[in-house]
N, CA and C atoms as a LAMMPS dump frame, in Angstrom:
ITEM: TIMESTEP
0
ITEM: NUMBER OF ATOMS
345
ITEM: BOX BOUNDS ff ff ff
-5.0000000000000000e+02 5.0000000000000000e+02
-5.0000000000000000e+02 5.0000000000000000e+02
-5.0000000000000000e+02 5.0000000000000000e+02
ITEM: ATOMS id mol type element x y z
1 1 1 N -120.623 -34.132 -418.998
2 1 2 C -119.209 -34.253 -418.714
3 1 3 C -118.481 -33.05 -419.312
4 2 1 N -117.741 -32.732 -418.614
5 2 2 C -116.87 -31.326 -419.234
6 2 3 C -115.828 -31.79 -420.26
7 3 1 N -115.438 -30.201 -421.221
8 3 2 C -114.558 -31.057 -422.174
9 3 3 C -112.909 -31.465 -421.273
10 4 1 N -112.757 -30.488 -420.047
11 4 2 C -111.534 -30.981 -419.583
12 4 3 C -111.328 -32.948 -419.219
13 5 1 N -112.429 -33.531 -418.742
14 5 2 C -112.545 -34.609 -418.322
15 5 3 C -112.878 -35.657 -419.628
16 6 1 N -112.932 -35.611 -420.898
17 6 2 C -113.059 -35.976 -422.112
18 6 3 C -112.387 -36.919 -422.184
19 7 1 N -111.205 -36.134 -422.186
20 7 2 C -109.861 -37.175 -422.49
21 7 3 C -108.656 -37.177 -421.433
22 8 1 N -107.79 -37.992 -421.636
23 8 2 C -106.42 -38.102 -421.083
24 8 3 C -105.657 -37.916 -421.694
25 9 1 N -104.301 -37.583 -421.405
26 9 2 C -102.931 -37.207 -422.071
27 9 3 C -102.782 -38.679 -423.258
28 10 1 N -102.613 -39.622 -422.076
29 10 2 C -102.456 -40.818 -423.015
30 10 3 C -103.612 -41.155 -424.491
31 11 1 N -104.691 -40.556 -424.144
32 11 2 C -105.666 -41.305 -425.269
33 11 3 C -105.735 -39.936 -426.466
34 12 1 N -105.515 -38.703 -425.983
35 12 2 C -105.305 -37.68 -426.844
36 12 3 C -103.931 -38.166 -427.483
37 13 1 N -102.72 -38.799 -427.466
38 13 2 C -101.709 -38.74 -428.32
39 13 3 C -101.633 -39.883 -428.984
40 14 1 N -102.594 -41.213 -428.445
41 14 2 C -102.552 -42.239 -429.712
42 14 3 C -103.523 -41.911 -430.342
43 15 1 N -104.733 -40.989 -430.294
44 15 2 C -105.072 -40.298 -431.711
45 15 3 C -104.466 -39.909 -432.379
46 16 1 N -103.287 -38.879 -431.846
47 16 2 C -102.251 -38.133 -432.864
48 16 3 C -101.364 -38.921 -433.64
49 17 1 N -101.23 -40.279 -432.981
50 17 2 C -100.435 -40.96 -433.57
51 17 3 C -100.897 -41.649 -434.561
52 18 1 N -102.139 -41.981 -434.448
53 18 2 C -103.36 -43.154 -435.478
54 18 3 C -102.768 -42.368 -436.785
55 19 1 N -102.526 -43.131 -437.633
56 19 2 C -102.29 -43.095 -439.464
57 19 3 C -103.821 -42.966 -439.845
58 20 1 N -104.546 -43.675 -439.673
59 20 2 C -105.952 -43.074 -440.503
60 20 3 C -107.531 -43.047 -439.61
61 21 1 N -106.721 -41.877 -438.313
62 21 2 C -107.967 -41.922 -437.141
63 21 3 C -108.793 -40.744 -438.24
64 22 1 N -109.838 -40.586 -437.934
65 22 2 C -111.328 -39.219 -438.353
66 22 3 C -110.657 -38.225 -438.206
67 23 1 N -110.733 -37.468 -438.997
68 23 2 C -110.257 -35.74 -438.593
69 23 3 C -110.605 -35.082 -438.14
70 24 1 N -112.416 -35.218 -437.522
71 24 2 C -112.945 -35.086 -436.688
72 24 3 C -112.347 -35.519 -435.155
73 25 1 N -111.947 -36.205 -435.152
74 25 2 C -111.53 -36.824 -433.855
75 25 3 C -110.184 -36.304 -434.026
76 26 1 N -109.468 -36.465 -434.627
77 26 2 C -108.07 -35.874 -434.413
78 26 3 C -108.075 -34.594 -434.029
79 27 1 N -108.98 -33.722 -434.537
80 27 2 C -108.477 -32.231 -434.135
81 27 3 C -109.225 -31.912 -432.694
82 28 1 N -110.17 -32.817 -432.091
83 28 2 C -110.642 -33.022 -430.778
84 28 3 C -109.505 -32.835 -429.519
85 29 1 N -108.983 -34.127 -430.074
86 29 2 C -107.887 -34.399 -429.344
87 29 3 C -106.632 -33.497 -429.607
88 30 1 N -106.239 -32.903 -430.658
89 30 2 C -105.34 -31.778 -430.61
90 30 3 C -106.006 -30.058 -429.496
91 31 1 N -107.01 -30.376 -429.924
92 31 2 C -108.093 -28.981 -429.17
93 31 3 C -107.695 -29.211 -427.667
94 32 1 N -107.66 -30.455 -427.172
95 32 2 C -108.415 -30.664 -425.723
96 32 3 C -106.741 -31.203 -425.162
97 33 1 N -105.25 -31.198 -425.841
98 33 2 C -104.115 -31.284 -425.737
99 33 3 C -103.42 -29.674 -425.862
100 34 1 N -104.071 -28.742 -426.484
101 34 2 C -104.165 -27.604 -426.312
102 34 3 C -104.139 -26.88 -424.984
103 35 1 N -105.268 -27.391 -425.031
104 35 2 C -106.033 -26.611 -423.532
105 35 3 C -105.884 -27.311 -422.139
106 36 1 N -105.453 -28.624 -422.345
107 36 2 C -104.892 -29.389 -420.794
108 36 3 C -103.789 -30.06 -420.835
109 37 1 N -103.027 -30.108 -422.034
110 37 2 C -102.214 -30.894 -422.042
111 37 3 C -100.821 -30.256 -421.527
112 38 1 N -100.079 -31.337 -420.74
113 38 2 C -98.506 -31.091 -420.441
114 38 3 C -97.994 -29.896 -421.394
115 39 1 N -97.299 -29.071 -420.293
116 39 2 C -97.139 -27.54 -421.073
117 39 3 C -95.81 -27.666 -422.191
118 40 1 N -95.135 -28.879 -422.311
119 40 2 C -93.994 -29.425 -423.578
120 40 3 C -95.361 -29.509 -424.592
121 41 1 N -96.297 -30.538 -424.475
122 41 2 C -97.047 -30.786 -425.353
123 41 3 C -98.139 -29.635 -426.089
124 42 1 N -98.262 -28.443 -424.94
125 42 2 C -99.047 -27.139 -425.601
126 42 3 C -98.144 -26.775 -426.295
127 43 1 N -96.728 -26.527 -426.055
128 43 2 C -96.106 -25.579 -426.491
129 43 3 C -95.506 -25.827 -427.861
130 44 1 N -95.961 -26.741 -428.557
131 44 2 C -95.388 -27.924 -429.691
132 44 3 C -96.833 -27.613 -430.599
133 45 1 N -97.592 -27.846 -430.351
134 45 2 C -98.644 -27.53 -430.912
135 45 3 C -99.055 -25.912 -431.268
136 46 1 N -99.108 -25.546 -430.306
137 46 2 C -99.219 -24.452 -430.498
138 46 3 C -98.051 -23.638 -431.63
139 47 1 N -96.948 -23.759 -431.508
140 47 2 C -95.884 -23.715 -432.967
141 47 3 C -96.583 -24.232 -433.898
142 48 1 N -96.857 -25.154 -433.899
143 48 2 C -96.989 -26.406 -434.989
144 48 3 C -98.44 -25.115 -435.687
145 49 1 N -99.173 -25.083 -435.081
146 49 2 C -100.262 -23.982 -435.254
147 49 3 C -100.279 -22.822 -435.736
148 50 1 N -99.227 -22.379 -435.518
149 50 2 C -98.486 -20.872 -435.951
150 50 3 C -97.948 -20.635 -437.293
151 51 1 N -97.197 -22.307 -437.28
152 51 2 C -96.285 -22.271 -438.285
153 51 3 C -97.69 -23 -439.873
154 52 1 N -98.001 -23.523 -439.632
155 52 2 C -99.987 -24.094 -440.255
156 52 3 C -100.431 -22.754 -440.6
157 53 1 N -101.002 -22.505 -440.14
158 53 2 C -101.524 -20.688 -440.432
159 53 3 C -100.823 -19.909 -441.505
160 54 1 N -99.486 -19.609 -440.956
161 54 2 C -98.669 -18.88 -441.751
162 54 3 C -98.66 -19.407 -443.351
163 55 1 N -98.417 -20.811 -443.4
164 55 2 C -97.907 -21.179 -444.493
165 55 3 C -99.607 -21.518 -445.285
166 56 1 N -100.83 -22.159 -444.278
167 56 2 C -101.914 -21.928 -445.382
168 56 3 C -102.667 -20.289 -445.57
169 57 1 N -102.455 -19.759 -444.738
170 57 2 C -102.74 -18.831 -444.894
171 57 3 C -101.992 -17.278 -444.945
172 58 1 N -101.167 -17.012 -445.974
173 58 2 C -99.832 -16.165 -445.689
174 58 3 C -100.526 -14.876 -445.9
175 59 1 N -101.734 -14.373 -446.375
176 59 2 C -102.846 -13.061 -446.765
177 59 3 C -103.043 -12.785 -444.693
178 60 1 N -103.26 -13.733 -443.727
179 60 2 C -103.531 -13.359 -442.875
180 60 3 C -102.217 -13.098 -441.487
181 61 1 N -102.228 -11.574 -441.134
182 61 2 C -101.259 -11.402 -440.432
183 61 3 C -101.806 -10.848 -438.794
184 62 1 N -101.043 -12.036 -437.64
185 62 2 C -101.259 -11.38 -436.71
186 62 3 C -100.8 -9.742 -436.192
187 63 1 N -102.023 -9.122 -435.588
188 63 2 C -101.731 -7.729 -435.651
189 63 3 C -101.164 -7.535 -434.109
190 64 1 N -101.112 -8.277 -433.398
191 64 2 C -100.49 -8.219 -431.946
192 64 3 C -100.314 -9.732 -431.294
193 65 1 N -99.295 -9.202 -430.028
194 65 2 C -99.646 -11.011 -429.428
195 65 3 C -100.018 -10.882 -428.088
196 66 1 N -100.634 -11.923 -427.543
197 66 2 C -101.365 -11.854 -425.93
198 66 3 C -99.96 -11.657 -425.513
199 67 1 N -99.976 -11.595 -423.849
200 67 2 C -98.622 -11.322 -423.154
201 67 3 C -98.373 -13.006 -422.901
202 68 1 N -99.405 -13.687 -423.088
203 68 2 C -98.292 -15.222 -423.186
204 68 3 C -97.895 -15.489 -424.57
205 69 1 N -97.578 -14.539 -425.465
206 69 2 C -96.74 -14.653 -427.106
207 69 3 C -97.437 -15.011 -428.211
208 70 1 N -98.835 -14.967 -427.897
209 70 2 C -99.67 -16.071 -428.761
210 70 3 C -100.318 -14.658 -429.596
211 71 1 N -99.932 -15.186 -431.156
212 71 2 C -100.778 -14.684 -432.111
213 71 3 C -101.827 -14.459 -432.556
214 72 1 N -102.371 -12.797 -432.351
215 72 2 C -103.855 -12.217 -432.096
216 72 3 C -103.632 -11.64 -433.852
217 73 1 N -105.528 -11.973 -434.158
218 73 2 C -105.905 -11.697 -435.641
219 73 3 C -107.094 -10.884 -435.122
220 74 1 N -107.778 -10.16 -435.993
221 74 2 C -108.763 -9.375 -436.423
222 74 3 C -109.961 -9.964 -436.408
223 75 1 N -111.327 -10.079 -436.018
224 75 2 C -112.035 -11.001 -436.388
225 75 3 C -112.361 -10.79 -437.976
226 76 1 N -112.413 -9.654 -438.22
227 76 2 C -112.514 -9.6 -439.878
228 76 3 C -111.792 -10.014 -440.605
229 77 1 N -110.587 -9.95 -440.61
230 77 2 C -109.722 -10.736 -441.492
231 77 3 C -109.397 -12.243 -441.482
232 78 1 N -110.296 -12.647 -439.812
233 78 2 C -110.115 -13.908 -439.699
234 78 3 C -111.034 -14.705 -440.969
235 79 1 N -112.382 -13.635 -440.605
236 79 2 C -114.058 -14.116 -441.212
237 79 3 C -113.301 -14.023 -442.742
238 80 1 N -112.164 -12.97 -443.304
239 80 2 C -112.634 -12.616 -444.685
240 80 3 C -111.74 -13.75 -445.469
241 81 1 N -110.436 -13.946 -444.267
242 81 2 C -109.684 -14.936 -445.234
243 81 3 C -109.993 -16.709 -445.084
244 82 1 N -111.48 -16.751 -444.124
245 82 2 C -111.622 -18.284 -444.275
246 82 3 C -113.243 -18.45 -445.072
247 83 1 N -113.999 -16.801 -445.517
248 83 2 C -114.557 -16.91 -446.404
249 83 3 C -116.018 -16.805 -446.292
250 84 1 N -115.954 -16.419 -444.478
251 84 2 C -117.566 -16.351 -444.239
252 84 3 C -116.83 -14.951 -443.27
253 85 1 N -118.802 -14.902 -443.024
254 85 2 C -119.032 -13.517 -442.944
255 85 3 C -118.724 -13.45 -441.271
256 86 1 N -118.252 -12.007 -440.674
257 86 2 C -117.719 -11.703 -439.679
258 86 3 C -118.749 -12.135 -438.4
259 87 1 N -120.061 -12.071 -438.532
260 87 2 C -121.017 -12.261 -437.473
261 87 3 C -120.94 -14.32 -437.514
262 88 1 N -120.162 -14.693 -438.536
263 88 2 C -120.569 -16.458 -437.897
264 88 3 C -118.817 -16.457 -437.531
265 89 1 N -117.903 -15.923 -437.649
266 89 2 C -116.912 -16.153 -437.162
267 89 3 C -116.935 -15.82 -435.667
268 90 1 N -117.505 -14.574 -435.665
269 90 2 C -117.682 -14.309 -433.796
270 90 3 C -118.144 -15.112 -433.515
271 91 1 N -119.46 -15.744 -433.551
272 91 2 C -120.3 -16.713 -433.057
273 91 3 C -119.132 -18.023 -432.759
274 92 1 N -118.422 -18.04 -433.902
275 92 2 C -117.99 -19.359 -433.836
276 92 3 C -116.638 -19.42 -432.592
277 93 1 N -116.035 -18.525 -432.964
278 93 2 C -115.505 -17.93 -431.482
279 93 3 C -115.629 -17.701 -430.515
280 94 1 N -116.972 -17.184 -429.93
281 94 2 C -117.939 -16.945 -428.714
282 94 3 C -118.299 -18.176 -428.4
283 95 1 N -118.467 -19.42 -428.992
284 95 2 C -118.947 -21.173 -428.869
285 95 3 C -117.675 -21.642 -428.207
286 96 1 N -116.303 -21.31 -429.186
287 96 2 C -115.424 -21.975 -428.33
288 96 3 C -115.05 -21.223 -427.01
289 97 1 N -115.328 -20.445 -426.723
290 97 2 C -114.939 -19.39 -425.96
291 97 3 C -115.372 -19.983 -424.499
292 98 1 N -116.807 -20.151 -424.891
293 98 2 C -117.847 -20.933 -423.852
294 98 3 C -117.383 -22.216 -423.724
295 99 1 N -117.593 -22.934 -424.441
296 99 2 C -116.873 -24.602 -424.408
297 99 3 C -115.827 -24.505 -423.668
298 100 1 N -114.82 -23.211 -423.736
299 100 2 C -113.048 -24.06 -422.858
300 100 3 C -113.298 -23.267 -422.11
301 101 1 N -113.966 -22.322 -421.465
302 101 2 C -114.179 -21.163 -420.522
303 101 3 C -112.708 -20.919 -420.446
304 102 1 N -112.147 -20.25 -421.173
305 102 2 C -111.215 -19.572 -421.802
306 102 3 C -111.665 -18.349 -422.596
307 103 1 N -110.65 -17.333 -422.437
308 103 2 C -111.06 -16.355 -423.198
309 103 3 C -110.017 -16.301 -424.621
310 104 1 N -110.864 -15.728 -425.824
311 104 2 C -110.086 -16.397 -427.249
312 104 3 C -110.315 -14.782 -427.484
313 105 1 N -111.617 -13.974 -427.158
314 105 2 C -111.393 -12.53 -427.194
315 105 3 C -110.726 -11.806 -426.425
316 106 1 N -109.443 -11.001 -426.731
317 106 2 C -108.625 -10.554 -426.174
318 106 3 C -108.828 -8.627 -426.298
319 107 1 N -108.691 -8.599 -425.257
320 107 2 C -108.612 -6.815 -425.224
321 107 3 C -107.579 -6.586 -425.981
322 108 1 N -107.789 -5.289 -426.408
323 108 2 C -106.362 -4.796 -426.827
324 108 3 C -105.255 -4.124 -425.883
325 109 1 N -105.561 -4.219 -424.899
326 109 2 C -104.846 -3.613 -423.887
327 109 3 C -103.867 -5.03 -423.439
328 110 1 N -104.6 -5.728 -423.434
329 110 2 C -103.702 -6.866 -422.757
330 110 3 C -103.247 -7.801 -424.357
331 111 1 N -102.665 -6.814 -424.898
332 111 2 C -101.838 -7.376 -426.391
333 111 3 C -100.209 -6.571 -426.614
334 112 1 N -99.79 -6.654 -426.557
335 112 2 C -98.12 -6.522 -427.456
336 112 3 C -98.368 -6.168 -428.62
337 113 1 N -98.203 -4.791 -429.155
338 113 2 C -98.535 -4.396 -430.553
339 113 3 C -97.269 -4.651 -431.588
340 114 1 N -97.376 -4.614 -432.87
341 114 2 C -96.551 -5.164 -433.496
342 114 3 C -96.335 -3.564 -434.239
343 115 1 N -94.868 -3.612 -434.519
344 115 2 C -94.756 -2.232 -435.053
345 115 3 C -94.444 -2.012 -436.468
């Protein structure tokens, strides 16, 4: 079964709503509300994501953004500020990459540089 067909709108947000669902399962259903969900509901998350990052991680700065606004990192600085090494962060990137047949590696050409 593909991950688009996983879930539904409805069963991805009473996870979000569950007080003490798995965190495993919660961030499933945030992943797969991401990537199919009603574009109010990407676009909430995806903040919500931005603004998460920033504040746990304030050492890491996006160095450009895709042309849909979304905040592009380094894979090295991704690997250095969550503490593993740059070849399992690609990997781990190249997995999701495959899983949403989405692309998460972005050219630099098709980025908005930050000045």
């Amino acid at each position: 079964m593909e991950l688009k067909d996983q879930w539904t709108v409805e069963a991805a947000v009473k996870v979000l709503e569950h007080k003490t669902v798995d965190a495993k399962l919660w961030a499933e259903a945030v992943e797969w509300l991401i990537l199919y969900g009603p574009p109010k509901i990407r676009k909430l998350l995806l903040q919500s994501s931005d603004t998460a990052t920033t504040e746990c991680f304030p050492e890491l700065k996006a160095t450009a953004y895709s042309l849909d606004g979304q905040p592009c990192y380094t894979v090295a600085e991704v690997a250095q500020t969550l503490g593993i090494s740059e070849e399992k962060a690609r990997e781990t990137i190249a997995r999701k990459q495959d899983e949403h047949q989405v692309p998460h590696f972005i050219d630099e050409d098709d980025t908005v540089k930050l000045q």
